[in-house]
ROZADREN-75049 format. One record per atom (N, C-alpha, C, O): residue in one letter; x, y, z. Coordinates in steps of 0.1 Angstrom, whole numbers, plus 5000, padded with zeros to 4 digits. Atoms other than C-alpha are relative to their C-alpha. Last residue first. Example, Ala and Ser with C-alpha at 12.3 -4.5 7.8 and 13.67 -1.06 7.14 Angstrom:
S499149895000;S513749895071;S499250115008;S499750225009;A500949885000;A512349555078;A500950125000;A501950125007;
This chain:
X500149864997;X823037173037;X500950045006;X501050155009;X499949974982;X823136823034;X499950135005;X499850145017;X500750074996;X823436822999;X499049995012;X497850005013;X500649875005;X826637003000;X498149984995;X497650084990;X500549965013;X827636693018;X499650114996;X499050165006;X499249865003;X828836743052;X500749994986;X501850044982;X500449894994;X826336473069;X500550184996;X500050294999;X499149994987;X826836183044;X499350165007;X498650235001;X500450024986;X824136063023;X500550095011;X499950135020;X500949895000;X825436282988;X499049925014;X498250005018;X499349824998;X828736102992;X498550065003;X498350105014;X500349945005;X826735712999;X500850134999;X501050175010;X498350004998;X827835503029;X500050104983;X501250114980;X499949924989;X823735473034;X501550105003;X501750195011;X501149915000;X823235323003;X500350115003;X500450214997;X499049875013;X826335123003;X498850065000;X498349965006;X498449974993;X824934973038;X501150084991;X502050154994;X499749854986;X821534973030;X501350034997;X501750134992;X500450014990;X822034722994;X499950125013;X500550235012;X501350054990;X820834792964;X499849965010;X498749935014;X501049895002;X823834962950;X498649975006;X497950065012;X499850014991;X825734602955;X499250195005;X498950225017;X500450134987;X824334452932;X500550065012;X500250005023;X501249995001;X824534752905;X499349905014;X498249915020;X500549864994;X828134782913;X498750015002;X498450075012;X499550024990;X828934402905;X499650125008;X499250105020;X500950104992;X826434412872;X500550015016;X499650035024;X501449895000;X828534762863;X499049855004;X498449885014;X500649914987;X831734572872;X499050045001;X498550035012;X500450024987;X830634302850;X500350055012;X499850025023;X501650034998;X829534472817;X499949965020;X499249995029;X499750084998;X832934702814;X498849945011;X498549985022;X498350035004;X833534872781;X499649875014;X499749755010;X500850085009;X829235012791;X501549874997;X501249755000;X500750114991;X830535202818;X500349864994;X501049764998;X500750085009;X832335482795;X499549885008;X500349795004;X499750115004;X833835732822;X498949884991;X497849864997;X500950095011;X831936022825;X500649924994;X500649924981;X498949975013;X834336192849;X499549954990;X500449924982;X499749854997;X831536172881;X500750034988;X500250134983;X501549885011;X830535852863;X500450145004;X500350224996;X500050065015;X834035682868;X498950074997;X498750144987;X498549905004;X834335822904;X500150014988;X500650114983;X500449864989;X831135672921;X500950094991;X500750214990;X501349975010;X832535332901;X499550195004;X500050294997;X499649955011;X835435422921;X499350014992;X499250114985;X499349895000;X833635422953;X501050014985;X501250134983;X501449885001;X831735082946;X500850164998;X500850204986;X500250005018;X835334902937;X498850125000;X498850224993;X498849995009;X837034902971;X499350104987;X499450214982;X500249864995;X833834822992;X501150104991;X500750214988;X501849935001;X833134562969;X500350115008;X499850215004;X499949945015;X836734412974;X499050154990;X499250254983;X499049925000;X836534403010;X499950074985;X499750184981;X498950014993;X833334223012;X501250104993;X501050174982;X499049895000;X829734172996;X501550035009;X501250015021;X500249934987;X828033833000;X501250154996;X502450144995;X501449914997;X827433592973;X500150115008;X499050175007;X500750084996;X831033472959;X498550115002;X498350224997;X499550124998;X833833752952;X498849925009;X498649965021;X499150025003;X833334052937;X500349885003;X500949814994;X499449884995;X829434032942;X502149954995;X502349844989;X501249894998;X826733832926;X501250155002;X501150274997;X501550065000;X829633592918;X499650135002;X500350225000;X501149895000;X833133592912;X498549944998;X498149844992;X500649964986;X834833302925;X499250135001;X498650185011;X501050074996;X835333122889;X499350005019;X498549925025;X499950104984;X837633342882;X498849955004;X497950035008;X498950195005;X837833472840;X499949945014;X500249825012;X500550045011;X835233812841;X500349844998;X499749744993;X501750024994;X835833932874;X499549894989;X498849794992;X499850094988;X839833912867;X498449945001;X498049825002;X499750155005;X839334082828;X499749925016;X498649855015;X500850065007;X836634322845;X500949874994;X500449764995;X501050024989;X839534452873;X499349904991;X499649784994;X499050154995;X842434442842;X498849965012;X498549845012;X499750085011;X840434712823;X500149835004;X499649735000;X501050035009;X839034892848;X500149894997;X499549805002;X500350174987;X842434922864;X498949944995;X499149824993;X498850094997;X843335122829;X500049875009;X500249755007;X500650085009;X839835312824;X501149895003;X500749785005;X501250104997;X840235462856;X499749864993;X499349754997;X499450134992;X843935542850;X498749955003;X498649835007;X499150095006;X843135712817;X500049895010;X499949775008;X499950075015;X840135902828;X500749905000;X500349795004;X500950104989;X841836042860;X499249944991;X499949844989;X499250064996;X844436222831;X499349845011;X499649725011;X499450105013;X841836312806;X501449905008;X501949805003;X501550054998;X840136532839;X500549844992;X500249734996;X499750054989;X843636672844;X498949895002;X498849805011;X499350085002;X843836772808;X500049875012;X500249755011;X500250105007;X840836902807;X500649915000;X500249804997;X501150094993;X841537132841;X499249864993;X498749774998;X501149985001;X844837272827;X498849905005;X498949785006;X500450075006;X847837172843;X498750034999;X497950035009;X501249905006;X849437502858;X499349904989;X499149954978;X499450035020;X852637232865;X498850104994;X498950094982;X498749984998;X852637402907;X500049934986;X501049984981;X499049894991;X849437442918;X500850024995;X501150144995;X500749865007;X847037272888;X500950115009;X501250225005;X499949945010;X849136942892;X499250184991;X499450244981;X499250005001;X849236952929;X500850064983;X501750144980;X499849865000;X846037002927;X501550055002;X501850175004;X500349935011;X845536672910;X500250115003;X500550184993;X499450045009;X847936462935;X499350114984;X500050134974;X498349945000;X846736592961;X500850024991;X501550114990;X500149865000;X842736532955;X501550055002;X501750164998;X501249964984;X843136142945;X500750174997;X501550224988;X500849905003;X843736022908;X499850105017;X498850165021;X499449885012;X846935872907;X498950134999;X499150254996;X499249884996;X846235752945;X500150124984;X500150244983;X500049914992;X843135552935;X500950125004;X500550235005;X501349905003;X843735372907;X500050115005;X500350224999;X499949925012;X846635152916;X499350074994;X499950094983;X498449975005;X846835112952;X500350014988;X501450064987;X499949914989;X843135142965;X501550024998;X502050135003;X500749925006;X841934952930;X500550155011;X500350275008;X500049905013;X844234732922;X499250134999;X499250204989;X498949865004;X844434692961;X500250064989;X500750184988;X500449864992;X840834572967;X501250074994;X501250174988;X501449915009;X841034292935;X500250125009;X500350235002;X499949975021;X844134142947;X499150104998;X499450224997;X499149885001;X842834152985;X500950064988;X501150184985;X501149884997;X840133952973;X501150115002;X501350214994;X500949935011;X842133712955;X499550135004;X499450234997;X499249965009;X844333682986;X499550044986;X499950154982;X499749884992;X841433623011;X501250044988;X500750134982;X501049845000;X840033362987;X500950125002;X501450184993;X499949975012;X843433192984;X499150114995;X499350224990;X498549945003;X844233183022;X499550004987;X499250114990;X498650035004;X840333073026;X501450055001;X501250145009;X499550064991;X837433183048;X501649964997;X502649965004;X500250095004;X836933493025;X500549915017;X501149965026;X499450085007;X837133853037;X499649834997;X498449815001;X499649955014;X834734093047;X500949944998;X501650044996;X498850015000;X832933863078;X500350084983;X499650064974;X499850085014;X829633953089;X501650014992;X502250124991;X500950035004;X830833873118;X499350144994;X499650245000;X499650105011;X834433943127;X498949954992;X499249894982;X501150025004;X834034273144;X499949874991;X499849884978;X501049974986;X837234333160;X498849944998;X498549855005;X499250074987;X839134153130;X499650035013;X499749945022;X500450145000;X836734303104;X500849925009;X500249825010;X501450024996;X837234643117;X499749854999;X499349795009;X500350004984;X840734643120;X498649925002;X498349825009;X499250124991;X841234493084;X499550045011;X498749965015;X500850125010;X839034793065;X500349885014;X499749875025;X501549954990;X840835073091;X499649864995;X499949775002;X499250064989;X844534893073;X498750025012;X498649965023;X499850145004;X842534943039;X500349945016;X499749845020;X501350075005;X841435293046;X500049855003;X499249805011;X499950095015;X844735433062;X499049884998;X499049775003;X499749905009;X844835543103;X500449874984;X500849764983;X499350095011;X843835363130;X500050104987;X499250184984;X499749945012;X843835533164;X500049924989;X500949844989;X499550045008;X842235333196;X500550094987;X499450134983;X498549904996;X841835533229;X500949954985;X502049984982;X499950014989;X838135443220;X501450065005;X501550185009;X500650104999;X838035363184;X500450015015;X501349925018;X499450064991;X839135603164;X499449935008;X498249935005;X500750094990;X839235573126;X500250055016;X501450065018;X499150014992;X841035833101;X498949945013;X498250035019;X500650034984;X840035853068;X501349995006;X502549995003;X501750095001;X841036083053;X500549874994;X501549854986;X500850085007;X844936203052;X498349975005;X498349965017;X501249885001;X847036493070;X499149924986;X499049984976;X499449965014;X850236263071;X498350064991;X497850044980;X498849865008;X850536383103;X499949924987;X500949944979;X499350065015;X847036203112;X501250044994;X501050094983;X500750124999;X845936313150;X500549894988;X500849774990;X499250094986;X848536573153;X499549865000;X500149765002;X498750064998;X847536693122;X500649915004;X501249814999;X500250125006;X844036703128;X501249964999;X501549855003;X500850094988;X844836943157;X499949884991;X500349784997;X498950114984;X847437093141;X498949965005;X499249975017;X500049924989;X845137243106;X500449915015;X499849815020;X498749934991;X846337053079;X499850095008;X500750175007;X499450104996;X843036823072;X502050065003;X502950005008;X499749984984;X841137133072;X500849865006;X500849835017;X500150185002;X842037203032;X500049995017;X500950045023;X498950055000;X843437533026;X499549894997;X499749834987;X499249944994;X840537703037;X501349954999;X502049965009;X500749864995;X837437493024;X501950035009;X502449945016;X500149905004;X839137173008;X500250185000;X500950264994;X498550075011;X840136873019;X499950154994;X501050204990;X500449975013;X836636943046;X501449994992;X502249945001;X498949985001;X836836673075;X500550074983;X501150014974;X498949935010;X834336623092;X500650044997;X500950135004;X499649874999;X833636373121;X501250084987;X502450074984;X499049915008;X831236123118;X500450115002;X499650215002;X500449855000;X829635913148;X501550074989;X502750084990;X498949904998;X829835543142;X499750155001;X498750184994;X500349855000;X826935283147;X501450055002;X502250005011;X499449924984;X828334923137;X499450235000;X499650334992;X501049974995;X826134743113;X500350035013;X499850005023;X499950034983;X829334563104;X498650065003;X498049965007;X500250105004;X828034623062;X500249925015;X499449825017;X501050015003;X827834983074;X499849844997;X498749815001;X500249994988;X831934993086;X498149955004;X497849895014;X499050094994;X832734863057;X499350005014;X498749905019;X500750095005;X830935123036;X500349875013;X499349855020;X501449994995;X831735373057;X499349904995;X498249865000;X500450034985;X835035263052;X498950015007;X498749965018;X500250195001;X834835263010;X500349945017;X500349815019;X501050055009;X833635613011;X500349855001;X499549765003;X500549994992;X836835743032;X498549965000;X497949975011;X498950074992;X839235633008;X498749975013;X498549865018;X500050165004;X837035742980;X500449915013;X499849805016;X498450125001;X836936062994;X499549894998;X498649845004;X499450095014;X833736252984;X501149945003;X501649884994;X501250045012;X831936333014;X500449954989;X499949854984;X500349935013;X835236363037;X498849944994;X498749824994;X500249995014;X836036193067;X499350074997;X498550125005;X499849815001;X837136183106;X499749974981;X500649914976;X499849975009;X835135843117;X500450134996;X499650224997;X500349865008;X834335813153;X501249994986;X502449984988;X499850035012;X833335473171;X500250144996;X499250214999;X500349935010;X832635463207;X500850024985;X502050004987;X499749925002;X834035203229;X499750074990;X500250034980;X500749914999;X832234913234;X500250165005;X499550225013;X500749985013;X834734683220;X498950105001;X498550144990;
């Protein structure tokens, strides 16, 4: 377990935004290594990263000779190496709610809108840029929808998605909020994410796990 920690991510990936988080809430030091989506293509298909991720994604964990690849399945490592402070519940029902809540948001939100998938639409359907904006919109406001009903009706939300303590879900959710104002999504529609986001906005560890924190922010010089 005292093998160094290196994170390959992006300043704005969601994906890669909600493992810093994770990783920050462990109070595990990691050394980041960037990874622009962008500048030249995009440097997550250049063979070296390749080789490391062929499916040329952010994040990408390693962990000594360890490789972990995909947000959610990094999420789990960590808390299973690192089991204290714990991001899941003690229960089989907890842990299932929670994972409910993370994947509505890492499996249905997240992909419709991620960086592939929209320039995909400006490369190859010449989808104008309002429309594409009206499209990440739609699915925000959609999981939104169903996220605030869950938060709103289970008697296990609390301070944070689920009980007092921040966890899986919360790292899930912060980063889209992040994503909903970037597209001036309407907040106001849903009171207890924005209490849930707000709680968890004051702590270090989303602080610190921040886009405009990171080292290869534009920001950052």
């Amino acid at each position: 377990m005292d093998e160094p920690l290196k994170l390959y991510s992006y300043w704005r990936s969601s994906a890669a935004y909600r493992v810093r988080i994770a990783l920050n809430l462990k109070g595990l030091a990691y050394e980041t290594k960037p990874v622009h989506l962008v500048r030249g293509g995009g440097e997550q298909h250049q063979p070296a990263y390749a080789t490391l991720n062929p499916q040329q994604l952010v994040p990408t964990l390693v962990h000594g000779k360890q490789v972990v690849r995909q947000s959610m399945a990094i999420i789990e490592y960590i808390d299973e190496t690192w089991p204290s402070p714990g991001l899941l519940p003690a229960t089989a029902a907890g842990r299932a709610r929670v994972r409910g809540l993370a994947q509505l948001v890492a499996s249905d939100v997240h992909p419709l809108n991620n960086l592939r998938v929209l320039r995909y639409f400006e490369q190859h359907w010449n989808v104008p840029q309002s429309e594409r904006d009206d499209w990440i919109r739609h699915w925000i406001v959609t999981g939104f929808k169903a996220m605030e009903a869950l938060l709103a009706s289970e008697e296990d939300t609390g301070t944070f998605c689920h009980g007092e303590s921040p966890g899986l879900a919360d790292c899930c959710l912060l980063p889209q909020v992040y994503n909903a104002r970037r597209f001036e999504v309407d907040l106001d529609a849903f009171p207890w994410i924005t209490r849930i986001a707000g709680a968890c906005e004051r702590l270090p560890a989303f602080i610190q796990a921040h886009p405009n924190q990171q080292p290869d922010a534009p920001e950052a010089g």
